[in-house]
PDB file as gemmi writes it, atoms N, CA and C in Angstrom:
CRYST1    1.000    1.000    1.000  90.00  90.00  90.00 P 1                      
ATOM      1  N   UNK A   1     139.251  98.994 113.780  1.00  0.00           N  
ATOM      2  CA  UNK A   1     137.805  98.931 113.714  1.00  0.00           C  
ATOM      3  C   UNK A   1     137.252  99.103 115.121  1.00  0.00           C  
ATOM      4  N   UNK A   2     135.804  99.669 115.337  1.00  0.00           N  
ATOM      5  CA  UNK A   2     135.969 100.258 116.614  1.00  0.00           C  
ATOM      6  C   UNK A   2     134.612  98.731 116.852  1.00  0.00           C  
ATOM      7  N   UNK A   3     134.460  98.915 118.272  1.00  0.00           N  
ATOM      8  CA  UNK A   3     133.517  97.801 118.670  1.00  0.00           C  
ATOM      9  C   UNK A   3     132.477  97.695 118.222  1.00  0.00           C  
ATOM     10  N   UNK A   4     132.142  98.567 118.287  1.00  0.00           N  
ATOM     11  CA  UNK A   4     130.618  99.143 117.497  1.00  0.00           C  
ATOM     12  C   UNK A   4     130.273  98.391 115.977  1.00  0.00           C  
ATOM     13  N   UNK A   5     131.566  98.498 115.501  1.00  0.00           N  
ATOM     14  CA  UNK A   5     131.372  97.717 114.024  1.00  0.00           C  
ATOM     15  C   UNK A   5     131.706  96.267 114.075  1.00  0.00           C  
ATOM     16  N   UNK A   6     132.154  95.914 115.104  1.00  0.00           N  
ATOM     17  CA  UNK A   6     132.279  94.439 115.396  1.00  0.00           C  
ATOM     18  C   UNK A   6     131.033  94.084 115.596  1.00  0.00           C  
ATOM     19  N   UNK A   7     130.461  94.368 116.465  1.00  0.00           N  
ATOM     20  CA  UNK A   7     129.203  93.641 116.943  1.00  0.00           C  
ATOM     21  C   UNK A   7     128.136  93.571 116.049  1.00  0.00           C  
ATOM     22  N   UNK A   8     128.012  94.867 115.416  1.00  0.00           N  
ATOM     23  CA  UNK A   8     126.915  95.102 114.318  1.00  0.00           C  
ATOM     24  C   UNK A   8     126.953  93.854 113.268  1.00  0.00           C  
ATOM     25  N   UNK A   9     128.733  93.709 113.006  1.00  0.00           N  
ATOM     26  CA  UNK A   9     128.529  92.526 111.646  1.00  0.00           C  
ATOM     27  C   UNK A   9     128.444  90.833 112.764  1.00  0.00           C  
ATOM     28  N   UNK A  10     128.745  90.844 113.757  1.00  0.00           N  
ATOM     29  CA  UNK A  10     128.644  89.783 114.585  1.00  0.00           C  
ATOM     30  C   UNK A  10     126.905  89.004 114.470  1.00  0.00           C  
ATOM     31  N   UNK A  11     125.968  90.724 114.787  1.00  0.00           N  
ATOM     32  CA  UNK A  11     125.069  90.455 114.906  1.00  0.00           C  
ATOM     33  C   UNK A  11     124.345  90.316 113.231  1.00  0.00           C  
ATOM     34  N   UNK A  12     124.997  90.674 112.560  1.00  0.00           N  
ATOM     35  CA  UNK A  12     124.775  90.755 111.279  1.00  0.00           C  
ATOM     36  C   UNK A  12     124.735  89.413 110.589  1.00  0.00           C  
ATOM     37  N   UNK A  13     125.967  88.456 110.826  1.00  0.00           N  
ATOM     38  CA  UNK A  13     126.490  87.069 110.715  1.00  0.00           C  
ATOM     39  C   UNK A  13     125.324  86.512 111.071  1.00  0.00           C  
ATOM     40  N   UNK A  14     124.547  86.699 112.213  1.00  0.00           N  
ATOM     41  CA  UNK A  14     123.588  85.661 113.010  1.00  0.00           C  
ATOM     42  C   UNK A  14     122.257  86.007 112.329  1.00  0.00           C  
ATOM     43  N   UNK A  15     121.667  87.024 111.572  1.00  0.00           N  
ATOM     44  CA  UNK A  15     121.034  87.329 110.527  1.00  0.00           C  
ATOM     45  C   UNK A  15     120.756  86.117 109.774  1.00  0.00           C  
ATOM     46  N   UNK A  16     119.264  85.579 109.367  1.00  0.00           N  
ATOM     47  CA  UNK A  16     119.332  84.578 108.827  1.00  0.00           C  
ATOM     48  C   UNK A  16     119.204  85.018 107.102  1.00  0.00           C  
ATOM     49  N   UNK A  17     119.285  84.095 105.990  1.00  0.00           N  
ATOM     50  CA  UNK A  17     118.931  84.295 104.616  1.00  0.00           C  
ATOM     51  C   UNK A  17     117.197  84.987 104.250  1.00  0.00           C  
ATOM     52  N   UNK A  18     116.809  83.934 105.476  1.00  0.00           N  
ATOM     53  CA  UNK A  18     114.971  84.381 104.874  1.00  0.00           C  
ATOM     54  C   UNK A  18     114.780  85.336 104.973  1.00  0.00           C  
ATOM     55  N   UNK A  19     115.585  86.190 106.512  1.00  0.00           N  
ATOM     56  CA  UNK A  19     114.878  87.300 107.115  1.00  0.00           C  
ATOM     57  C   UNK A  19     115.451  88.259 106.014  1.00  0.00           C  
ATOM     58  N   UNK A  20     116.896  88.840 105.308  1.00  0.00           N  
ATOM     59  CA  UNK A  20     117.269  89.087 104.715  1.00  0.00           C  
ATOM     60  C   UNK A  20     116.468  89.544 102.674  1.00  0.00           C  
ATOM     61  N   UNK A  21     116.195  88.055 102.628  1.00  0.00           N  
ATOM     62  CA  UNK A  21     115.375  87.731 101.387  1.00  0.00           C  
ATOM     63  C   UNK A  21     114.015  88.762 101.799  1.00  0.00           C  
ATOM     64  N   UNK A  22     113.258  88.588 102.687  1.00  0.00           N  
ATOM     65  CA  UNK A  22     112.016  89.060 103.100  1.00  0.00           C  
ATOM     66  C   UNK A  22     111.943  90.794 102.801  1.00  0.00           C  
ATOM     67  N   UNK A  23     113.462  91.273 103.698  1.00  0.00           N  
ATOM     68  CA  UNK A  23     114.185  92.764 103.850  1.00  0.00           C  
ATOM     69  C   UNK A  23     113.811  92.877 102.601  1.00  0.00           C  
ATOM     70  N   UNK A  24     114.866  92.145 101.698  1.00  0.00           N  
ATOM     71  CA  UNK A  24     115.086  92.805  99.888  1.00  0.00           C  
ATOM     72  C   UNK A  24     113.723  92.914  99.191  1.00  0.00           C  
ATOM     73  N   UNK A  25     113.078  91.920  99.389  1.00  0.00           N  
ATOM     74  CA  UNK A  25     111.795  91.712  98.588  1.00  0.00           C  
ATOM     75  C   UNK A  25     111.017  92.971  98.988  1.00  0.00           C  
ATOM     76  N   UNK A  26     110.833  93.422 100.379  1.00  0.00           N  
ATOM     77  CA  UNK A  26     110.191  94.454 100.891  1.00  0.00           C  
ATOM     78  C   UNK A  26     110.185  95.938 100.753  1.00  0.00           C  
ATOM     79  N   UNK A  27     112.355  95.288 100.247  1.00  0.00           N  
ATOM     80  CA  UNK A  27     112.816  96.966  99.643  1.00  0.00           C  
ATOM     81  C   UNK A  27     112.412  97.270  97.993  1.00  0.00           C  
ATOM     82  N   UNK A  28     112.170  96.562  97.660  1.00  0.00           N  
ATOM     83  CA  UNK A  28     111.740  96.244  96.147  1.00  0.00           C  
ATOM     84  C   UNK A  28     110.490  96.798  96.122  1.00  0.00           C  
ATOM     85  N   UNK A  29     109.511  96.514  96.805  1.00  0.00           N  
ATOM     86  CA  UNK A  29     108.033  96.687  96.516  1.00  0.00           C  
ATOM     87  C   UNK A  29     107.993  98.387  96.599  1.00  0.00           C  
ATOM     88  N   UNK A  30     108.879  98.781  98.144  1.00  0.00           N  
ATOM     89  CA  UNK A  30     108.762 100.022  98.451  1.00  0.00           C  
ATOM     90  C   UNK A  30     108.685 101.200  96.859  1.00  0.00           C  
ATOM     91  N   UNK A  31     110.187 100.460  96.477  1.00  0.00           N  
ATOM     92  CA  UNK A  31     110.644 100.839  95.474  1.00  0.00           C  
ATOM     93  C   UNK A  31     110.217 101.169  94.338  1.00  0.00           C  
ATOM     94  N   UNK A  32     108.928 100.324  94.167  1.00  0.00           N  
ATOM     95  CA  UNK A  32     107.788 100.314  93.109  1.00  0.00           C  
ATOM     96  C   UNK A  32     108.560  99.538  92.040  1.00  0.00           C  
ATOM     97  N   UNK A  33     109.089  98.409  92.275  1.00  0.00           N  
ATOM     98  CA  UNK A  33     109.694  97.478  91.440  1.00  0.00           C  
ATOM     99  C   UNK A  33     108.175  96.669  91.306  1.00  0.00           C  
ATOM    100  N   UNK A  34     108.068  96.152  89.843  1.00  0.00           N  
ATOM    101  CA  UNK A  34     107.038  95.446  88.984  1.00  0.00           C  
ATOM    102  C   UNK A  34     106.711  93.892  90.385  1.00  0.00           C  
ATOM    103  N   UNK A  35     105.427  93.725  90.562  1.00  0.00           N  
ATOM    104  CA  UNK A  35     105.499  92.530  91.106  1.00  0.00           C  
ATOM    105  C   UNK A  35     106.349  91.005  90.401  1.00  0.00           C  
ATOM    106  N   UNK A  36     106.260  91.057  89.141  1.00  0.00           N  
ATOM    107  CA  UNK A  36     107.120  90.628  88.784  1.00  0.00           C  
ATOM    108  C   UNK A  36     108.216  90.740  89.133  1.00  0.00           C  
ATOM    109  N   UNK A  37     109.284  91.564  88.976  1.00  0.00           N  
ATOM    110  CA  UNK A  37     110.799  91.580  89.722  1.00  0.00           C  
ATOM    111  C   UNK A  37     110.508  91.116  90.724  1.00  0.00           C  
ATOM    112  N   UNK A  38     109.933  91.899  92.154  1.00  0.00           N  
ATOM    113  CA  UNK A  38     109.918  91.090  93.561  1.00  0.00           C  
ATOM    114  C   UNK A  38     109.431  89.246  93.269  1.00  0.00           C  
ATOM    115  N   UNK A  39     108.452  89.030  92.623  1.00  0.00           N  
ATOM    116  CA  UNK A  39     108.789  87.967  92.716  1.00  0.00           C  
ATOM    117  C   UNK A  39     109.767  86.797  92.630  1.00  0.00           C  
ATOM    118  N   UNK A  40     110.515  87.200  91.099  1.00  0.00           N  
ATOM    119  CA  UNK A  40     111.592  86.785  90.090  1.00  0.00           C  
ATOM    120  C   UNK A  40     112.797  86.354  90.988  1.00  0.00           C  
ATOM    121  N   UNK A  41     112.925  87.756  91.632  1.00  0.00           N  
ATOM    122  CA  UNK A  41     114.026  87.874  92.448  1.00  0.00           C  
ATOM    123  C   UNK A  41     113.966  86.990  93.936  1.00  0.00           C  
ATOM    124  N   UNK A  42     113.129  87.275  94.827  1.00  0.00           N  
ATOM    125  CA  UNK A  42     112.680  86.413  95.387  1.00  0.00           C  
ATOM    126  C   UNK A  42     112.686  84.807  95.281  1.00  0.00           C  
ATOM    127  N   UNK A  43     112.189  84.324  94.278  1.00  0.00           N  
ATOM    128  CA  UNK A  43     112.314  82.965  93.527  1.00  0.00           C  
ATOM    129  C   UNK A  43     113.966  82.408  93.698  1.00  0.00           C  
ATOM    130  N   UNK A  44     114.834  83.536  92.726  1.00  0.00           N  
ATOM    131  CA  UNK A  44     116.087  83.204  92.806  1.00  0.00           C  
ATOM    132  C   UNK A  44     116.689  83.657  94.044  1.00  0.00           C  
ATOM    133  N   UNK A  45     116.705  83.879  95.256  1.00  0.00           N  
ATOM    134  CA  UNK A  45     117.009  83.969  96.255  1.00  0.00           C  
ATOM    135  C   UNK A  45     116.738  82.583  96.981  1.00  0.00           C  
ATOM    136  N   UNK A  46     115.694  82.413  96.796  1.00  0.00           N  
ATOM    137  CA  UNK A  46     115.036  80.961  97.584  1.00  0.00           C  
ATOM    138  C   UNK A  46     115.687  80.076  97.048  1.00  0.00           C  
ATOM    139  N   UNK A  47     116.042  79.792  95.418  1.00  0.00           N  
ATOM    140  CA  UNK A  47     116.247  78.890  95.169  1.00  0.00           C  
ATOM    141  C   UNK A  47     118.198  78.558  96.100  1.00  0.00           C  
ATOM    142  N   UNK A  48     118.635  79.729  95.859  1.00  0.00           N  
ATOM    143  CA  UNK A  48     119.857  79.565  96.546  1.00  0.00           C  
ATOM    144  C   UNK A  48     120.037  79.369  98.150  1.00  0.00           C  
ATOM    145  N   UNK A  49     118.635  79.771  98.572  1.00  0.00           N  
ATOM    146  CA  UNK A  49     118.903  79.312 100.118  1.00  0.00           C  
ATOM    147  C   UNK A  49     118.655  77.632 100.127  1.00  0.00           C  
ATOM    148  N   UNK A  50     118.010  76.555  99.582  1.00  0.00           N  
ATOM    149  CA  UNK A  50     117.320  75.760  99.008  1.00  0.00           C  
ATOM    150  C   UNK A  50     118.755  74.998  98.725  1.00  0.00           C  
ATOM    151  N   UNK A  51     119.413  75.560  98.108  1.00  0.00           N  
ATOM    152  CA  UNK A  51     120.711  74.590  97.557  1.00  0.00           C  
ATOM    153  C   UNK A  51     121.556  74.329  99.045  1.00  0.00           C  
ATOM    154  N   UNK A  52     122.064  75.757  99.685  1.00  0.00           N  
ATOM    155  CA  UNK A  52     122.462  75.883 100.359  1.00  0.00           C  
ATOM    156  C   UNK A  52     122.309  74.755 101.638  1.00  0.00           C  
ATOM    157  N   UNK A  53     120.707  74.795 102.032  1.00  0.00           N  
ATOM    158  CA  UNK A  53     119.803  73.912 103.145  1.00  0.00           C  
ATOM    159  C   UNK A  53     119.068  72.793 102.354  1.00  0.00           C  
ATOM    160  N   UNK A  54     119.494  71.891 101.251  1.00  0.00           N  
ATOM    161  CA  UNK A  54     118.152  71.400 100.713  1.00  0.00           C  
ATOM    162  C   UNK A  54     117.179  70.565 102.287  1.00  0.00           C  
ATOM    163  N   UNK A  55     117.635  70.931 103.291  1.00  0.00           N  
ATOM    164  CA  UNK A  55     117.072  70.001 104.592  1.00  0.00           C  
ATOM    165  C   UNK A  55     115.829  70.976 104.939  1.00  0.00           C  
ATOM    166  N   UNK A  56     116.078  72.255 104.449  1.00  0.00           N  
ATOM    167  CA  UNK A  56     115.213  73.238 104.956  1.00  0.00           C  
ATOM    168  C   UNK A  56     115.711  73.954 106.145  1.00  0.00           C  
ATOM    169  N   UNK A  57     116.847  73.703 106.732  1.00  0.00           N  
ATOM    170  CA  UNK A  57     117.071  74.326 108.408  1.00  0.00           C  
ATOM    171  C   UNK A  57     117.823  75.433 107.445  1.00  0.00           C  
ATOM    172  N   UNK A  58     117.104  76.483 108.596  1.00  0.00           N  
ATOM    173  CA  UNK A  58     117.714  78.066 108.497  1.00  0.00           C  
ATOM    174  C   UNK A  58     119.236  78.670 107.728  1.00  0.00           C  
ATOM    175  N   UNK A  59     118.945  79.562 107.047  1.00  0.00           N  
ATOM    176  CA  UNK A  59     120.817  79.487 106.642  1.00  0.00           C  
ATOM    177  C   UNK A  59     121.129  81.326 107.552  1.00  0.00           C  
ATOM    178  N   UNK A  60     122.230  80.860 108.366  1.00  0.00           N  
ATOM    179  CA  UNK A  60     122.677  82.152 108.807  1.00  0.00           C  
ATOM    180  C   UNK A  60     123.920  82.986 107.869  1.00  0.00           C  
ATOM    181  N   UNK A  61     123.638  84.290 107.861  1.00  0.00           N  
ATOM    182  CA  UNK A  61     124.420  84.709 106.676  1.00  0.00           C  
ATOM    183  C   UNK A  61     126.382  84.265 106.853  1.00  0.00           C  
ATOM    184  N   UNK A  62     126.275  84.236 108.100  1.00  0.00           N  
ATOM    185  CA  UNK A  62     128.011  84.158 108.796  1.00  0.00           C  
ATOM    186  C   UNK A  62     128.330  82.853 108.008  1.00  0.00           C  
ATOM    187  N   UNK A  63     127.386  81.983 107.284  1.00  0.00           N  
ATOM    188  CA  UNK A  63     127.540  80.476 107.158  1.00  0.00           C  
ATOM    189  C   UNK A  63     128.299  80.613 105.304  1.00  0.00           C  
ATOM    190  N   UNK A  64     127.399  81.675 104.871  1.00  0.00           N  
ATOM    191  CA  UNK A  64     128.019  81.898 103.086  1.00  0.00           C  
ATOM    192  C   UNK A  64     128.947  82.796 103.319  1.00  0.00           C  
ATOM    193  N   UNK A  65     129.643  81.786 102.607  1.00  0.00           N  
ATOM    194  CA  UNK A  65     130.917  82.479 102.074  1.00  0.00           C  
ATOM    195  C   UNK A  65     131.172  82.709 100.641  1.00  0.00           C  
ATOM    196  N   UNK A  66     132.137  82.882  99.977  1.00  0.00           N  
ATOM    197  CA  UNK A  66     132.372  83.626  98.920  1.00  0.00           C  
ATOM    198  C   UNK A  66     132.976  82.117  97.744  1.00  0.00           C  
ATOM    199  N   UNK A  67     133.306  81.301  98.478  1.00  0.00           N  
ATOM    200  CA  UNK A  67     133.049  79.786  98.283  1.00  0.00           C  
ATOM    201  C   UNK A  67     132.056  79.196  97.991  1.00  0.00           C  
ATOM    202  N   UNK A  68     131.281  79.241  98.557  1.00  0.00           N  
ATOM    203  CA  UNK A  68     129.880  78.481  98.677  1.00  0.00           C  
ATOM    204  C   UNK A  68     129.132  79.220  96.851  1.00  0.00           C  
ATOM    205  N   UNK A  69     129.110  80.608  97.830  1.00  0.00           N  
ATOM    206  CA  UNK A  69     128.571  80.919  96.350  1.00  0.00           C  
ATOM    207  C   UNK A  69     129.534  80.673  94.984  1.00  0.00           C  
ATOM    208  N   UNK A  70     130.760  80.829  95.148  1.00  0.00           N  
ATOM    209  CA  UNK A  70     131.109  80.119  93.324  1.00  0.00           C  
ATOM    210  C   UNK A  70     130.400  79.016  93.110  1.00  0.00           C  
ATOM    211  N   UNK A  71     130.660  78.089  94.117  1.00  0.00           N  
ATOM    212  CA  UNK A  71     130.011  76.474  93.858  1.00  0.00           C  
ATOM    213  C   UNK A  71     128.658  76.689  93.139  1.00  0.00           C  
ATOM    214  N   UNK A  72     127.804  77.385  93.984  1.00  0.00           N  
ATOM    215  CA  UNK A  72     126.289  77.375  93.444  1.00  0.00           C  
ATOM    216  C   UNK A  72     126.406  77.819  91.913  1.00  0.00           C  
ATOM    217  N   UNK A  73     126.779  78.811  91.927  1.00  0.00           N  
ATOM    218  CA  UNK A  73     127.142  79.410  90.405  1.00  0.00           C  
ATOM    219  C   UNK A  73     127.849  78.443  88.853  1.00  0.00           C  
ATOM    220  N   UNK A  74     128.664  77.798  89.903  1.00  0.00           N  
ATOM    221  CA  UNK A  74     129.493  76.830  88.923  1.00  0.00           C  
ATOM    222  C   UNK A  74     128.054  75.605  88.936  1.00  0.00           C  
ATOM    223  N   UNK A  75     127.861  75.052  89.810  1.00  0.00           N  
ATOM    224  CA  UNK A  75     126.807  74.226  89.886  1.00  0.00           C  
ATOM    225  C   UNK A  75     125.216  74.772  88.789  1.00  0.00           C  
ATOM    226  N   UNK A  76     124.917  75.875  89.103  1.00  0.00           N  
ATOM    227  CA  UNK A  76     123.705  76.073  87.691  1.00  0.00           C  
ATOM    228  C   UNK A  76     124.711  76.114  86.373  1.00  0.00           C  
ATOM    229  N   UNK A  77     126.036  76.143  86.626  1.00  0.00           N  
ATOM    230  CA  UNK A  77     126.786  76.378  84.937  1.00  0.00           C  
ATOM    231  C   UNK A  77     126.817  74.536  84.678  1.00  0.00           C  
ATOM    232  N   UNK A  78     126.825  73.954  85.526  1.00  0.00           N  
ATOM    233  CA  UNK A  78     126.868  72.908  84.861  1.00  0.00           C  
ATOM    234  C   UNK A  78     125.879  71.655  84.622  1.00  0.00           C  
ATOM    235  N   UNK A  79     124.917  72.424  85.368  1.00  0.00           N  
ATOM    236  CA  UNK A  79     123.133  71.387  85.233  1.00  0.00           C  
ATOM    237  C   UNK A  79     123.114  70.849  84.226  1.00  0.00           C  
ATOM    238  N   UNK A  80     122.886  69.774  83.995  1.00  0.00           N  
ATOM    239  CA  UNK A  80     121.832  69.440  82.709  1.00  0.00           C  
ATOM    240  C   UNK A  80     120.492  70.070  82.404  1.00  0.00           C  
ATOM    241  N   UNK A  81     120.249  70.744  81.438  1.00  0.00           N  
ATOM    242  CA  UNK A  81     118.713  71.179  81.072  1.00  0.00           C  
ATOM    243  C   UNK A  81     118.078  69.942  80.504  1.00  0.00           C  
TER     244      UNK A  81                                                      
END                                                                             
């Protein structure tokens, strides 16, 4: 892998969730996705940064892992409604 692609995902890692969430939501609208979807989607994005931080401090992407997210996943499979 050459340096170039190191640093990019280095700097990529330090990328926070919101700024990310903000990106997608923004690529959505471009997109002419229904305000509905951007919202929807949005919503469920937040809610997972939210689980992630319920403190509210920033989530950097380098921080989720592929762990974290089963948990969340297994965790809405097993809520009580």
């Amino acid at each position: 892998m050459s340096t170039k692609g190191r640093k990019s995902e280095r700097t990529l890692g330090q990328t926070t969730l919101q700024s990310l969430i903000d990106f997608y939501a923004g690529d959505m609208e471009r997109r002419g996705c229904t305000p509905d979807s951007v919202l929807t989607n949005r919503n469920l994005l937040l809610r997972f940064q939210r689980w992630l931080a319920p403190g509210g401090e920033s989530v950097k992407l380098a921080t989720i892992t592929p762990e974290r997210a089963r948990n969340y996943i297994t965790d809405l499979q097993t809520r009580e409604v």
